[in-house]
N, C-alpha and C positions, 0 to 999 in steps of 0.2 A: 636305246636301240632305235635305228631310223627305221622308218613306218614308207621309206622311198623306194622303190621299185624304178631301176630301168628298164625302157624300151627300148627294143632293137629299131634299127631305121631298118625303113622300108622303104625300097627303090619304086618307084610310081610304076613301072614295069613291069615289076612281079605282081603286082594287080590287077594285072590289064587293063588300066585306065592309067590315060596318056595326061600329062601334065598340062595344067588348063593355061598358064603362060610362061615364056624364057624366061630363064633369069631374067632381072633386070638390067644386071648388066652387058647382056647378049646384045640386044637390039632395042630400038623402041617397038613398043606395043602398038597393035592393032589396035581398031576401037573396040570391037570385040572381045578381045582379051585384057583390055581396061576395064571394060565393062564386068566382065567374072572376076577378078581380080579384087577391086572395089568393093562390090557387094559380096566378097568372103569379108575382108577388113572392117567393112561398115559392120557387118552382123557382130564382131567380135569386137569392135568399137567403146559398145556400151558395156557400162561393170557388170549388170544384171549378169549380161550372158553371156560376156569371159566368164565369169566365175561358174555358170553351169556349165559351160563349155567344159570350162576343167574340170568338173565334178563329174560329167560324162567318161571324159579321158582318161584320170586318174582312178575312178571305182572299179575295184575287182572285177576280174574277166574282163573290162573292154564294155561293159554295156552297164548300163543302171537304169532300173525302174524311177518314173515321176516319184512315185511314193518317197524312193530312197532322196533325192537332191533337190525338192520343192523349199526347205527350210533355207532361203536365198535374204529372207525380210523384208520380201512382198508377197501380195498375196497371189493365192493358187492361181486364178485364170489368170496375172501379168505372167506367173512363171509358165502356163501352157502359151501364151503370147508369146515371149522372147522364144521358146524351145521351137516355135513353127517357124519364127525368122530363123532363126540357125539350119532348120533343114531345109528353108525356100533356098537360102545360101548353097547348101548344098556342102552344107558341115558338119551334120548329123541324119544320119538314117534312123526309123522306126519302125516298130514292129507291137501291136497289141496282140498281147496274151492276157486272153478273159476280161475282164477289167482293167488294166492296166497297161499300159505304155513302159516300152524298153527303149532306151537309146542308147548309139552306137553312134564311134565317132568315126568316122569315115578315114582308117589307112593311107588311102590313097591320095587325100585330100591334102592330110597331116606333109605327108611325103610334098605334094606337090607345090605347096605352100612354104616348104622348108625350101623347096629347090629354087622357087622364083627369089626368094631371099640371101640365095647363094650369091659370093664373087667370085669373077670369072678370073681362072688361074692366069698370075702373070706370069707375063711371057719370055 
C-alpha cells in the first residue's frame, strides 16, 4: 500500500500572489527576477534542505513541526540554520505555537516555481 498522496496544482492566481518570474522560455529575465529566482534554487541546492524542504511539503496537512523533520543527520541548530535559509528564500513560512515552530510550504511558491519551469506551447 503507497503511503503517496497527490497534490492538486495550484495556479499562482488563486493565491493572490503573482509569480516571481516568466517562464523561462517567455523572455529573458530582468536582473531582478534572476535575482529571486536564484536564491529559490540556491536554497534548494543543498541536500540538507531539499530533503526538509520535502519533509515540510510532504508531512500531513501541509505544515510540520521542527520536532517532527529535525532527524536530517545533523545537528539541531544546522537544521534551525538551513530551515531560516529556506524561509529568507521565501520557500517556507512559520508560525510558533508555544514552544515550537510550524512550517508551511508556501503554495504559491510551489505554483510559481512549477511555472517558471514550464515550456512555452509550440506553435
Amino acid at each position: 500500500m503507497s503511503n503517496t498522496k497527490v497534490l492538486p496544482l495550484i495556479e499562482p492566481a488563486s493565491q493572490g500572489a503573482a509569480p516571481c518570474c516568466p517562464p523561462l522560455t517567455e523572455r529573458p529575465f530582468s536582473a531582478d527576477e534572476a535575482e529571486t529566482a536564484a536564491r529559490m534554487f540556491k536554497a534548494l541546492g543543498d541536500p540538507v534542505r531539499l530533503r526538509l524542504f520535502s519533509l515540510v511539503a510532504s508531512h500531513e496537512g501541509g505544515e510540520a513541526c521542527v520536532c517532527d523533520i529535525s532527524d536530517v543527520g545533523v545537528s539541531q541548530p544546522t537544521v534551525s540554520h538551513h530551515l531560516k535559509k529556506l524561509k529568507d528564500a521565501g520557500l517556507l513560512t512559520s508560525e510558533r505555537r508555544g514552544t515550537w515552530v510550524y512550517y508551511r510550504v508556501e503554495p504559491s511558491v510551489l505554483a510559481a516555481m512549477g511555472q517558471l519551469l514550464t515550456l512555452r506551447p509550440a506553435a
